[in-house]
N, C-alpha and C positions, 0 to 999 in steps of 0.2 A: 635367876637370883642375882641382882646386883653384888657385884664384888668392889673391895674399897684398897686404894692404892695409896697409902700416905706418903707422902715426901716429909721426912723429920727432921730436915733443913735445908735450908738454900740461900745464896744472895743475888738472886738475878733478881731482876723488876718485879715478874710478872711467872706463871707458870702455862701460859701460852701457847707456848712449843708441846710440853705433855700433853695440854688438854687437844689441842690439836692432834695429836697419835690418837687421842682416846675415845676422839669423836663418836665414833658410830659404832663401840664397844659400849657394853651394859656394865659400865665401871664409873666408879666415884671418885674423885680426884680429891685429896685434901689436904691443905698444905700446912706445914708445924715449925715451928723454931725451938726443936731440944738439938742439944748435944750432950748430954749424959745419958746414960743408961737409964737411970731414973725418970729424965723427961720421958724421954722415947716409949719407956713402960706407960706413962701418964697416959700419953697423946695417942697413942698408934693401938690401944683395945680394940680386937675386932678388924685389925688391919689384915689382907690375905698376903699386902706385900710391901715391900718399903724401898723408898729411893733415897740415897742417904748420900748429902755431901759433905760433912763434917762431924756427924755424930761416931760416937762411939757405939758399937752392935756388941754386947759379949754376951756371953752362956746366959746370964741372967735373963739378958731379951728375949731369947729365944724359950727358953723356960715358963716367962710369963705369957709369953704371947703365941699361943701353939698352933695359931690360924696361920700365921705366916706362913706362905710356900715359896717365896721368892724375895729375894734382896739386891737391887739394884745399885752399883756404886756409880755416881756422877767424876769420872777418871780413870784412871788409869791403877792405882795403888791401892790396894787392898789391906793398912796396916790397922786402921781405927774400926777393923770387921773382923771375929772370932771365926774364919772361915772352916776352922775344924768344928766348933763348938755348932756352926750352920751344917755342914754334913751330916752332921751325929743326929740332927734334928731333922735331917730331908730335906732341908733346903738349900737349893741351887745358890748361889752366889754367884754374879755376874758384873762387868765392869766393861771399860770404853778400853781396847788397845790401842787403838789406831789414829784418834780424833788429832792429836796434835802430833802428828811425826814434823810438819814443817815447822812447826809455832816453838817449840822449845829449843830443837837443834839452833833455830834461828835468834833465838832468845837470848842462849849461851853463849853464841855468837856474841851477839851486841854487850853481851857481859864482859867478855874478855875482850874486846877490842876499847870499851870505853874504859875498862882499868888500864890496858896498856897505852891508849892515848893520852891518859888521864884530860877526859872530855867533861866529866863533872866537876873537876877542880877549877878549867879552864872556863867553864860555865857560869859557876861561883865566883870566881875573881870578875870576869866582865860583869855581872851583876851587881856586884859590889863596887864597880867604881875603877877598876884597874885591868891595862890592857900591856899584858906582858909575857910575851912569849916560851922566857925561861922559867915560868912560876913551874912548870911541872917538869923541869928537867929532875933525873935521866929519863930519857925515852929511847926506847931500842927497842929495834927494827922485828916485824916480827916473824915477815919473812924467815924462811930458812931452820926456824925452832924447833924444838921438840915438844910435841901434845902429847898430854898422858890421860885417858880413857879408863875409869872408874867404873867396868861393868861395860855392857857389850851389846847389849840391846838393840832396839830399834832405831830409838835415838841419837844414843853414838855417833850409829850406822850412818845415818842422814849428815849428823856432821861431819866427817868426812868426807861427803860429797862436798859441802857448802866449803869446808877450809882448805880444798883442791887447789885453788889456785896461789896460796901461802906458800906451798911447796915445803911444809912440815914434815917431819918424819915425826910417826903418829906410835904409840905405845899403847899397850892394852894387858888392864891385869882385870880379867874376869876367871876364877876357875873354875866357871859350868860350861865353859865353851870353848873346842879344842882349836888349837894353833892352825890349824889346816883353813880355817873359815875366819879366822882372822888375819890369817897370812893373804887370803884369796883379796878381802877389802883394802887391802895395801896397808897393813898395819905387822906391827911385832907384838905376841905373847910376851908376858914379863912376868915379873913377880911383884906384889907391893911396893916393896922396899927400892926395887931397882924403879920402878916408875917415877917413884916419890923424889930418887935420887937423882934421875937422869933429867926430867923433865921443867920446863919454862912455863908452862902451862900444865895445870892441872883439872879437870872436867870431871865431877862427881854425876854417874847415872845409877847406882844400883839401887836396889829397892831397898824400902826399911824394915828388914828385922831381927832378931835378937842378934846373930851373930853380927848384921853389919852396925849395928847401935855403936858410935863414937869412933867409927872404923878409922877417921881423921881425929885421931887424941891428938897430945901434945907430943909424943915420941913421934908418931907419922910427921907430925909437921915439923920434929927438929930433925928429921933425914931431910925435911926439903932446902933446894936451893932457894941462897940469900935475892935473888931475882924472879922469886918463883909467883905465880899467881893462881888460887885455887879459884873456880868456878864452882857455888852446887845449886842446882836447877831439879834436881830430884827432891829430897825429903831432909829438914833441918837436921834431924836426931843424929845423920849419918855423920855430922863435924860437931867435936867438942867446941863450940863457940865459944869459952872462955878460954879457951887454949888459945884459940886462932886468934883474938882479940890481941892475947899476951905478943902471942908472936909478930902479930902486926905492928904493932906500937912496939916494940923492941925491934925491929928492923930486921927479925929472924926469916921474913916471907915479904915479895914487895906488895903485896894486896891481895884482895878476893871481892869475888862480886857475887852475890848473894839473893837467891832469889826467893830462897826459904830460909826460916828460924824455927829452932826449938820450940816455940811458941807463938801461937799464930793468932791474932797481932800481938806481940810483945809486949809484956805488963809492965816493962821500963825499955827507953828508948836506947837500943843498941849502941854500941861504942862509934861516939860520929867521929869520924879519921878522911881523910883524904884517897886513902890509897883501897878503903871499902867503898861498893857501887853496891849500893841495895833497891831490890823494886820488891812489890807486894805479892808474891808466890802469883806472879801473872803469867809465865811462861806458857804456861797452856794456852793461853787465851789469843783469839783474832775472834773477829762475829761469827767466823763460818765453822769455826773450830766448836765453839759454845755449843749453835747449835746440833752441829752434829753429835757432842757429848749428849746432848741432853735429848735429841730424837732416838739417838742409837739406843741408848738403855732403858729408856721406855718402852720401845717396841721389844725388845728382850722382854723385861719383865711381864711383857702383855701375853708375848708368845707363850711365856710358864704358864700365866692364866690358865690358859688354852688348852694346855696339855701338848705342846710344843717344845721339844728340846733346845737349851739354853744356844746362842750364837753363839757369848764369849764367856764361858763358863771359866771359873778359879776354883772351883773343889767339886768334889763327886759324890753328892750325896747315896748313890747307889751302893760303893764302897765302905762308905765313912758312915751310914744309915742305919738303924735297927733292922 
């Protein structure tokens, strides 16, 4: 009996890479553009699984559509997926950890280096006609500074390899993860507060949800220093952006570089400032990364097919299950 895998969004070209995993499995591949719950209910009757990179999955989906035995996320984060709401129903939930450990840490990178060169101002001024070296004074050195590390992850981890040779002294406030394995990667356990205070550079990784929602308000960012520069490369919702905007343009933080929004693309164009470097939530992204996101969680999902235990499972339907 043919089984049918919908994908209920994507923005790559083509779905090529899936159909290629799917080849010489007795599966149907069919591709949708919802992101509501409502589409997904439309589109996906009679789905047994779903690949989802932007839609929203809640209790309702799973309610309507009770074929489903597998849910595949295109990533890493798992916040736009009801993964309790998927256990309760038996189904596995599954996602990418591993696709982009060099593409983000390296991303970040290029975030905070182009706000502390200010390489976009100086970009915009030669383009516009004027070749002037002071237009983005102050610049200080960055050498020698303090990074502060927002969660403790894998990606973190990797920058710290990459910003080795800065000779940073590195700070780290995650509280799922004890001082002894933070101590080991050459960093210091902290508290919020003391991070936010101490540090020149700020690097946002944790993941999105309810407790960390807005975890950078406007209090976090008036502990920080007047030189400070926030990095987030993880998930918008984690920084009040109206806060951060205030503080920017009042000279309370000297910039942030931004790789996610609240709102993905943005219904009004973000506050254009100098001292903000924004890209399109691309951090994930090289070609070898893509494809590896999107072979790796296909074959997961094929494997559930199968009657095959999940690779990179996020909840326990056995547990969480009737």
């Amino acid at each position: 009996m043919t089984e049918t895998i919908v994908v209920t969004d994507y923005d790559f070209p083509d779905l090529s890479i899936e159909s290629s995993v799917l080849e010489d499995a007795d599966v149907e591949l069919r591709g949708e553009y919802a992101r509501t719950p409502e589409e997904v209910i439309d589109t996906a009757r009679g789905a047994d699984a779903l690949l989802v990179q932007y839609a929203e999955i809640t209790e309702a989906v799973f309610e309507a559509l009770p074929d489903v035995r597998a849910v595949g996320r295109y990533g890493i984060g798992v916040d736009s997926i009801d993964v309790d709401a998927a256990a309760a129903h038996g189904v596995p939930v599954v996602n990418v950890p591993d696709y982009c450990i060099e593409e983000v840490p390296t991303h970040t990178l290029g975030l905070l280096l182009a706000c502390v060169r200010k390489i976009p101002k100086y970009d915009r001024a030669i383009k516009g006609g004027e070749w002037d070296w002071t237009a983005g004074k102050p610049i200080h050195r960055v050498t020698g500074a303090t990074l502060g590390l927002v969660g403790f992850g894998k990606l973190p981890r990797r920058l710290i390899d990459l910003v080795e040779g800065f000779d940073l002294d590195v700070l780290v406030y995650d509280p799922y993860v004890d001082a002894e394995k933070i101590e080991a990667a050459g960093a210091e356990k902290v508290g919020l507060d003391d991070l936010l205070g101490r540090s020149r550079y700020v690097s946002i990784h944790a993941p999105l949800t309810d407790e960390t929602r807005h975890l950078i308000d406007a209090d976090a960012l008036d502990r920080m220093r007047e030189d400070a520069i926030l990095v987030n490369t993880a998930r918008g919702p984690l920084v009040d952006a109206e806060a951060l905007f205030e503080a920017v343009e009042a000279g309370d933080i000297a910039g942030a570089g931004l790789d996610v929004l609240p709102e993905e693309p943005p219904s009004d164009p973000p506050l254009d400032h100098d001292a903000i470097v924004y890209t399109p939530h691309v951090a994930f992204y090289s070609e070898a990364s893509e494809e590896t996101m999107r072979r790796t969680v296909t074959e997961d999902v094929l494997g559930i097919l199968r009657g095959e235990p999940p690779r990179n499972p996020v909840n326990d339907p056995v547990d969480g299950g009737d």
